[in-house]
TORPA-4810 file (N, C-alpha, C, O; in nm, 3 decimals):
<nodes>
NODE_1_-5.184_5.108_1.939_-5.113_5.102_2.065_-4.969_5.145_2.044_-4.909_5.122_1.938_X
NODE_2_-4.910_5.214_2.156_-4.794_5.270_2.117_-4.727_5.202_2.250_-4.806_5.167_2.337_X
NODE_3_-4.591_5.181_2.272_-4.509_5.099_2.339_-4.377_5.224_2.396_-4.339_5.329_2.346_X
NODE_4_-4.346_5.164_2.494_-4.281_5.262_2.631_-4.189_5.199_2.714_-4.204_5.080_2.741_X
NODE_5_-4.110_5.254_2.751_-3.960_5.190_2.843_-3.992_5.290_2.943_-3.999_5.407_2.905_X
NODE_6_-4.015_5.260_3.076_-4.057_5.349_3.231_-3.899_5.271_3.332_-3.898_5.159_3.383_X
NODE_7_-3.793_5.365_3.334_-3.680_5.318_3.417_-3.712_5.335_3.531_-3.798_5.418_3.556_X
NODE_8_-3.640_5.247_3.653_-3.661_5.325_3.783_-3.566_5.232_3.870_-3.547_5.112_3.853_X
NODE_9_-3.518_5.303_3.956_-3.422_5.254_4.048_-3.452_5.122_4.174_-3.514_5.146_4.278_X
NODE_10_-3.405_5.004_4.146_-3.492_4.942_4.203_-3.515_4.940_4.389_-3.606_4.884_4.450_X
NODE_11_-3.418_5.006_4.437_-3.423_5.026_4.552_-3.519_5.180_4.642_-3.550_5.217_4.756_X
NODE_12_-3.530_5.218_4.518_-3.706_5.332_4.517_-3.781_5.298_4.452_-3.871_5.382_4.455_X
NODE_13_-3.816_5.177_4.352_-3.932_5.140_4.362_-3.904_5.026_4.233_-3.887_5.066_4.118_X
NODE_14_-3.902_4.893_4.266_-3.899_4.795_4.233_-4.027_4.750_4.129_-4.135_4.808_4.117_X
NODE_15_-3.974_4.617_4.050_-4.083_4.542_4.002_-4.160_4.500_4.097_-4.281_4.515_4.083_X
NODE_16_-4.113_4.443_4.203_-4.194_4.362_4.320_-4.286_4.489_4.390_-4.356_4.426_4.469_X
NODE_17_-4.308_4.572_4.399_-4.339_4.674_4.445_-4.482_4.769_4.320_-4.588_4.827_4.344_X
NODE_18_-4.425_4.746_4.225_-4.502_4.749_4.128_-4.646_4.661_4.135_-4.761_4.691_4.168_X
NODE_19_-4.571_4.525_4.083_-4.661_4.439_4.133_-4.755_4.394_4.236_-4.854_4.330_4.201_X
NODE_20_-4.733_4.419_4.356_-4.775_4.481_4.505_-4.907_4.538_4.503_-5.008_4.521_4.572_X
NODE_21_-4.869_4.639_4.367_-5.019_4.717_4.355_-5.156_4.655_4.270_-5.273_4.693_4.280_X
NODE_22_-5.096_4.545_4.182_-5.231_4.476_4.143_-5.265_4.589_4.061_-5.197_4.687_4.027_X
NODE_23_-5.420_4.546_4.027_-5.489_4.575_3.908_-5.520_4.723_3.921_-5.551_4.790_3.822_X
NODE_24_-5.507_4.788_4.079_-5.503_4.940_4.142_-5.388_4.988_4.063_-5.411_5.090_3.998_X
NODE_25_-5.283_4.944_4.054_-5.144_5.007_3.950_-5.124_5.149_4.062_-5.181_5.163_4.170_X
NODE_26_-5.037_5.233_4.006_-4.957_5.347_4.092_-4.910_5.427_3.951_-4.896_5.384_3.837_X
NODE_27_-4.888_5.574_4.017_-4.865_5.671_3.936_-4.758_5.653_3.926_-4.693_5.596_4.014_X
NODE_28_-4.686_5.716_3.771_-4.518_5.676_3.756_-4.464_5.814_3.792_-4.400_5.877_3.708_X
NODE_29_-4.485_5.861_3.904_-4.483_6.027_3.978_-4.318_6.051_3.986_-4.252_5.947_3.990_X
NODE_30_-4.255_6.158_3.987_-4.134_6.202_4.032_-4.076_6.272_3.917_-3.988_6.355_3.937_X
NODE_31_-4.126_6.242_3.775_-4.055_6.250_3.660_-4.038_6.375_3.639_-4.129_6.441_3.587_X
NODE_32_-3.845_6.468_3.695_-3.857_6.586_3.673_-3.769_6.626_3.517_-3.675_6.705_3.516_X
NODE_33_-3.821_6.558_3.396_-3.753_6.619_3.276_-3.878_6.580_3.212_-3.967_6.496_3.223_X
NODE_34_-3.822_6.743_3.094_-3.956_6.792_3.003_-4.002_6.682_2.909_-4.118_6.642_2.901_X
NODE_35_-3.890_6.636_2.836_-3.920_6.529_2.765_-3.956_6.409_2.787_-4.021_6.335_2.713_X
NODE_36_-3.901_6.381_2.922_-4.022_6.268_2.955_-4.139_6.246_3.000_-4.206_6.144_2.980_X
NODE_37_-4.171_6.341_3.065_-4.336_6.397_3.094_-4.401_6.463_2.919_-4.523_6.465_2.897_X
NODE_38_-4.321_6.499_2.837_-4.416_6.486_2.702_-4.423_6.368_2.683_-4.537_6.322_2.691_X
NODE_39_-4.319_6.277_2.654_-4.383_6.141_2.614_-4.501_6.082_2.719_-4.585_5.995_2.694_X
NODE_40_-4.484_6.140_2.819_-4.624_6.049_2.910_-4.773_6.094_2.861_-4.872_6.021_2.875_X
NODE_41_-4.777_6.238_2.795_-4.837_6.314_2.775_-4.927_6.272_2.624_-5.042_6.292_2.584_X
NODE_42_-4.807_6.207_2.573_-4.837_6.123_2.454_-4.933_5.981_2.475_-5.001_5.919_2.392_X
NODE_43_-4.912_5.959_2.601_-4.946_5.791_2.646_-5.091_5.813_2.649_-5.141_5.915_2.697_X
NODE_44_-5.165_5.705_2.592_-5.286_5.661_2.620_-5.311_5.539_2.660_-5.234_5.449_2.628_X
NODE_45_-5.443_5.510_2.751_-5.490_5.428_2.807_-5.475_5.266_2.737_-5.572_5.259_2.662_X
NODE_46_-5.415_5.165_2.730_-5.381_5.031_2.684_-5.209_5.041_2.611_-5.140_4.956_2.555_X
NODE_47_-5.191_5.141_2.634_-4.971_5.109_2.601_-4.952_5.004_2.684_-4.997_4.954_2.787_X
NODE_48_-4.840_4.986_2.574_-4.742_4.906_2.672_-4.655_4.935_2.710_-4.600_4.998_2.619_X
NODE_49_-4.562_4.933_2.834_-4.435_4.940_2.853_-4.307_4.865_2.910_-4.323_4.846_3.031_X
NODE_50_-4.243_4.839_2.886_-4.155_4.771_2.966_-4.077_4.822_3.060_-4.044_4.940_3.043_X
NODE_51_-4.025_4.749_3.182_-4.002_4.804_3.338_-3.920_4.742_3.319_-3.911_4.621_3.297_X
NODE_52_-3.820_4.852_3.327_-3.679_4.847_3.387_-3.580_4.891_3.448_-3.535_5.006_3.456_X
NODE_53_-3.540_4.772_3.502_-3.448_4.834_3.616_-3.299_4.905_3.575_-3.221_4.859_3.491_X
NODE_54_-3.284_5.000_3.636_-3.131_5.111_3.609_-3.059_5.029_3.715_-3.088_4.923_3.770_X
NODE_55_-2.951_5.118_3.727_-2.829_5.099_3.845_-2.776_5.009_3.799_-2.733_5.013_3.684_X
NODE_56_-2.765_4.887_3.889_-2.652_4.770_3.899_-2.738_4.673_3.794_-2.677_4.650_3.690_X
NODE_57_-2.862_4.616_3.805_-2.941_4.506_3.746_-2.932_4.578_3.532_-2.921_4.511_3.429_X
NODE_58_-2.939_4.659_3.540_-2.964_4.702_3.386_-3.052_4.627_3.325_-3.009_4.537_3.252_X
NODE_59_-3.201_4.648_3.343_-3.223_4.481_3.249_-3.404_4.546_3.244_-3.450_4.623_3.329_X
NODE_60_-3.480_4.495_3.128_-3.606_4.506_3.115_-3.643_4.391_3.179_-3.601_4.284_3.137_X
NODE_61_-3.749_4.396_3.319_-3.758_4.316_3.399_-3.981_4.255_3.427_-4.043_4.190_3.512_X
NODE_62_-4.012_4.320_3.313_-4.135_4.293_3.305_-4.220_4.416_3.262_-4.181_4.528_3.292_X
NODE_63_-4.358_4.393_3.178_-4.445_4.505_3.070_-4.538_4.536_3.265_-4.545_4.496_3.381_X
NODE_64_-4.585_4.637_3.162_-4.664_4.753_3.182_-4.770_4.814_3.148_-4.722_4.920_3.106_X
NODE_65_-4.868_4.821_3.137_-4.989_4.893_3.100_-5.045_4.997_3.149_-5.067_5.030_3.265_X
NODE_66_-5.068_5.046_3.046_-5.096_5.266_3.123_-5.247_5.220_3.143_-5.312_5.160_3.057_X
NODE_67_-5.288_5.253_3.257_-5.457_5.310_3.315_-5.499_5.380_3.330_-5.618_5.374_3.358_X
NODE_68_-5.424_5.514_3.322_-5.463_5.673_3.336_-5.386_5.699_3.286_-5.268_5.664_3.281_X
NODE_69_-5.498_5.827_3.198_-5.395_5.912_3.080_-5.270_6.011_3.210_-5.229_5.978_3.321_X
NODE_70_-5.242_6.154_3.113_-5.159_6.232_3.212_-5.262_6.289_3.261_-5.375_6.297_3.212_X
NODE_71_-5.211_6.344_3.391_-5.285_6.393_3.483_-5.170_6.468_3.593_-5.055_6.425_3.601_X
NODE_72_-5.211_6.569_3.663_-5.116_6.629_3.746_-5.045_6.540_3.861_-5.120_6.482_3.940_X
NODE_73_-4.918_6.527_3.874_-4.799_6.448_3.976_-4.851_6.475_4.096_-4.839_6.585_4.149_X
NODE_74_-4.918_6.370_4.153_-4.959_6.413_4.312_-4.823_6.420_4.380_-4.837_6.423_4.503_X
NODE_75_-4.698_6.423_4.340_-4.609_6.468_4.445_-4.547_6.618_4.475_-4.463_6.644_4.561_X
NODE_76_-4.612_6.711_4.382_-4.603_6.828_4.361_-4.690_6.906_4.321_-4.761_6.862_4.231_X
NODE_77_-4.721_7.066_4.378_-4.804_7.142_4.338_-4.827_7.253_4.210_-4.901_7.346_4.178_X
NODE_78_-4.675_7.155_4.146_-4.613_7.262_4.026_-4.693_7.211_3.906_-4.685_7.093_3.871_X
NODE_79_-4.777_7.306_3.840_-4.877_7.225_3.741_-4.812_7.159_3.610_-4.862_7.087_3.524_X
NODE_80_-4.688_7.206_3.624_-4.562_7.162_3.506_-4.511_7.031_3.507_-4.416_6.978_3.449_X
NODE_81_-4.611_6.981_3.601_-4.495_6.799_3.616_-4.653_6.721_3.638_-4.748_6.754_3.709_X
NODE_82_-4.630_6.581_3.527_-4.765_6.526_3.524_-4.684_6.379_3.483_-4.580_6.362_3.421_X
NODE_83_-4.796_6.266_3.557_-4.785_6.145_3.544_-4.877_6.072_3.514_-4.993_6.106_3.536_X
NODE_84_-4.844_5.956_3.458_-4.950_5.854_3.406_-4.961_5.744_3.523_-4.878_5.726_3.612_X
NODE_85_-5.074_5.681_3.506_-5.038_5.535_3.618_-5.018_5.433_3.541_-5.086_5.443_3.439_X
NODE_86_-4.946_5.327_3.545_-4.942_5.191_3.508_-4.986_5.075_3.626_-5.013_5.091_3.745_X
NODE_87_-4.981_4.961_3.546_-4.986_4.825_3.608_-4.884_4.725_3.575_-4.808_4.752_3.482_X
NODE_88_-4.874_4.646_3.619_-4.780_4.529_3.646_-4.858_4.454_3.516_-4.970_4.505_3.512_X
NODE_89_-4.844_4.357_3.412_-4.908_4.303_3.375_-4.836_4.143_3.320_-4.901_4.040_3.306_X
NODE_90_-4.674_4.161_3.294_-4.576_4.017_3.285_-4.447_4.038_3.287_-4.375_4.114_3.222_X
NODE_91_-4.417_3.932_3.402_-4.251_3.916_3.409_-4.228_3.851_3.346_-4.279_3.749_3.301_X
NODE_92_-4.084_3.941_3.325_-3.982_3.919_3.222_-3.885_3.731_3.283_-3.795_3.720_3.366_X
NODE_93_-3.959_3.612_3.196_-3.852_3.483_3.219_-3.748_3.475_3.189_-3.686_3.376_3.227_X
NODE_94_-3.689_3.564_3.116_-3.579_3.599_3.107_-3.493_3.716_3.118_-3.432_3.734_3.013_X
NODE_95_-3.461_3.821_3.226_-3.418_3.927_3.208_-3.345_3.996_3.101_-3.250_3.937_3.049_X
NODE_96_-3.377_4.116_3.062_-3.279_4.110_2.920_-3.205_4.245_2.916_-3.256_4.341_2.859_X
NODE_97_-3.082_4.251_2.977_-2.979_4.383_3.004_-2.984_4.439_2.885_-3.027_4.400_2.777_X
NODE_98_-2.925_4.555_2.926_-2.849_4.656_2.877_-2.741_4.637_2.782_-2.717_4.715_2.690_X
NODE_99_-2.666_4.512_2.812_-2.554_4.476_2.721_-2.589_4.377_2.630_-2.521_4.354_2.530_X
NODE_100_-2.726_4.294_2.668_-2.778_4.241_2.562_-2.832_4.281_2.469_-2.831_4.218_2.364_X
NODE_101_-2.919_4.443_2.487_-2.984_4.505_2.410_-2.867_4.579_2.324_-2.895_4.598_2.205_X
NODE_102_-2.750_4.620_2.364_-2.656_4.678_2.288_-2.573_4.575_2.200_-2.515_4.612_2.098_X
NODE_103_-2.571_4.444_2.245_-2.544_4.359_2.171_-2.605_4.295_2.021_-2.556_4.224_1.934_X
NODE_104_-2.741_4.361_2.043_-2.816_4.329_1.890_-2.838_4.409_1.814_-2.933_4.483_1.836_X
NODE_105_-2.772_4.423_1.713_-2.780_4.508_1.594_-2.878_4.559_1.557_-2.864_4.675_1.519_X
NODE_106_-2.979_4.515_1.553_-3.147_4.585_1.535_-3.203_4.650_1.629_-3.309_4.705_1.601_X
NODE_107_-3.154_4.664_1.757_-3.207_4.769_1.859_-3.042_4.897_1.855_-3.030_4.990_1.935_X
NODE_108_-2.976_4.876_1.784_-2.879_4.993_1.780_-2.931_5.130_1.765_-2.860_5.218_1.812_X
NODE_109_-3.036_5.163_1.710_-3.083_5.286_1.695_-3.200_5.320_1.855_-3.235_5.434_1.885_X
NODE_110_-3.239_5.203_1.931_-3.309_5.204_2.010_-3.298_5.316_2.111_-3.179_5.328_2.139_X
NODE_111_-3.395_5.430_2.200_-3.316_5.518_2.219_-3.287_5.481_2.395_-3.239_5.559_2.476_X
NODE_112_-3.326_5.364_2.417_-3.201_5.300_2.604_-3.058_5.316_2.589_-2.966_5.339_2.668_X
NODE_113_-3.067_5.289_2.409_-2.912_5.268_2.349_-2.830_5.402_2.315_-2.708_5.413_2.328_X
NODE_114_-2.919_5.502_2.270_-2.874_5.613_2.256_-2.893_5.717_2.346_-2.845_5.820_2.299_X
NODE_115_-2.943_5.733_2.457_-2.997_5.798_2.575_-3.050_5.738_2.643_-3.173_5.725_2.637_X
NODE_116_-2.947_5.659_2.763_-2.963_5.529_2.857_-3.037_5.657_2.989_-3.124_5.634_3.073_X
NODE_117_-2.976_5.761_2.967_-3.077_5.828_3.085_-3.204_5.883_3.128_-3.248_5.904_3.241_X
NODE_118_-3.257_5.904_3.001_-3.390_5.899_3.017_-3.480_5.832_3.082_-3.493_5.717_3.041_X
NODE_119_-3.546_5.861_3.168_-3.623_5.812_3.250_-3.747_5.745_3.205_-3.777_5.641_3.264_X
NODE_120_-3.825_5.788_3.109_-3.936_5.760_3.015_-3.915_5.778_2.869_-3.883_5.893_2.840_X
NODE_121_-3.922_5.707_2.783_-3.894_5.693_2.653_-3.945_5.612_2.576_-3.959_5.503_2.631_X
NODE_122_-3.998_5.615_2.416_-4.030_5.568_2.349_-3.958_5.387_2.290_-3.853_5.331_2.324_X
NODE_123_-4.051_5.347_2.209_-4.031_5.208_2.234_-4.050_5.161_2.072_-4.165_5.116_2.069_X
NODE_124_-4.007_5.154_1.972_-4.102_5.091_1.820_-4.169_4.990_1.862_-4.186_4.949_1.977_X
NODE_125_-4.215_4.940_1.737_-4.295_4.791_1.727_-4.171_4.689_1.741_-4.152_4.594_1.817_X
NODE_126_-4.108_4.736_1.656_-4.006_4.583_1.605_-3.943_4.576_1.733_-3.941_4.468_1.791_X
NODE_127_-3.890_4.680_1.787_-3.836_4.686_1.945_-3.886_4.632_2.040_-3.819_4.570_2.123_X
NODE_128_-4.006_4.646_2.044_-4.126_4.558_2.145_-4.110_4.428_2.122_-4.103_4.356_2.222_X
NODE_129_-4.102_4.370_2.000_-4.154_4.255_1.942_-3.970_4.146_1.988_-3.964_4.045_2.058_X
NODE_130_-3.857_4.217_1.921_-3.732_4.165_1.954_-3.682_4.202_2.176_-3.591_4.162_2.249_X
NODE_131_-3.767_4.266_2.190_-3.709_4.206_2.364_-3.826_4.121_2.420_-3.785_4.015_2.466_X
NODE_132_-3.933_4.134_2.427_-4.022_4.036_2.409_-4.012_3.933_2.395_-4.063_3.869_2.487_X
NODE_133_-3.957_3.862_2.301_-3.877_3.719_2.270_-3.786_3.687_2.309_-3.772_3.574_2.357_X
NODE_134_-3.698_3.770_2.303_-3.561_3.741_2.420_-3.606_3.728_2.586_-3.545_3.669_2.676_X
NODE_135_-3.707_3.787_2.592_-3.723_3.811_2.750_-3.849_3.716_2.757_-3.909_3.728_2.864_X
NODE_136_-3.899_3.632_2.676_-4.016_3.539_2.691_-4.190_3.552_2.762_-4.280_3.485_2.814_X
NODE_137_-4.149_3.714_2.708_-4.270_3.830_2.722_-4.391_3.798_2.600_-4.361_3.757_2.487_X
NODE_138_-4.543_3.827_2.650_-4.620_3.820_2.568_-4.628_3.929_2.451_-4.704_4.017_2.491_X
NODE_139_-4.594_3.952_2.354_-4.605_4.063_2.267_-4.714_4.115_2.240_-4.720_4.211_2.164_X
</nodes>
């Protein structure tokens, strides 16, 4: 299993909104950069990811599980842009920012930390395992 950070603005599409969709889950559609549609491209069926919110909240706000590999972006007819679907699967009891994650020395190389703009991005183990605990997430 390989592990995933899916950002998104929460006033276009929220955790609560996420969740909304149940065990049906929703495509993570819109994603217009190359490198983050390769990493989706990379994603297989049982990842994990963590959902988090950008803008004002900064914070990993609950995991994720991919249900469909890539497949073409139903929001476009351009065969160059492809999305995976996820599900809602646990909120985060403790939210865990941006300044907390920059605050711990062992996610310093993490890449939220080194390229906070990326929209979709890779995740290690030990990375999974240290916000997970801080955020009182099932690992």
């Amino acid at each position: 299993m390989k592990y995933w950070l899916f950002k998104s603005e929460p006033s276009t599409w929220s955790w609560a909104d996420q969740q909304a969709k149940g065990d049906a889950g929703e495509e993570w559609d819109g994603v217009r950069n190359y490198q983050a549609r390769n990493f989706m491209r990379e994603m297989a069926v049982g990842d994990r990811g963590f959902f988090y919110h950008s803008q004002k909240e900064k914070a990993v706000v609950g995991i994720v599980e991919v249900i469909a590999e890539a497949h073409q972006d139903s929001t476009t007819d351009d065969e160059r842009w492809e999305c995976v679907d996820i599900k809602a699967i646990a909120t985060a009891k403790t939210p865990v920012t941006l300044d907390d994650i920059k605050a711990e020395e062992r996610l310093a190389d993490m890449v939220l930390v080194k390229n906070s703009r990326l929209s979709v991005q890779p995740v290690t183990a030990e990375e999974w395992q240290i916000i997970c605990d801080r955020a009182g997430l099932p690992a």
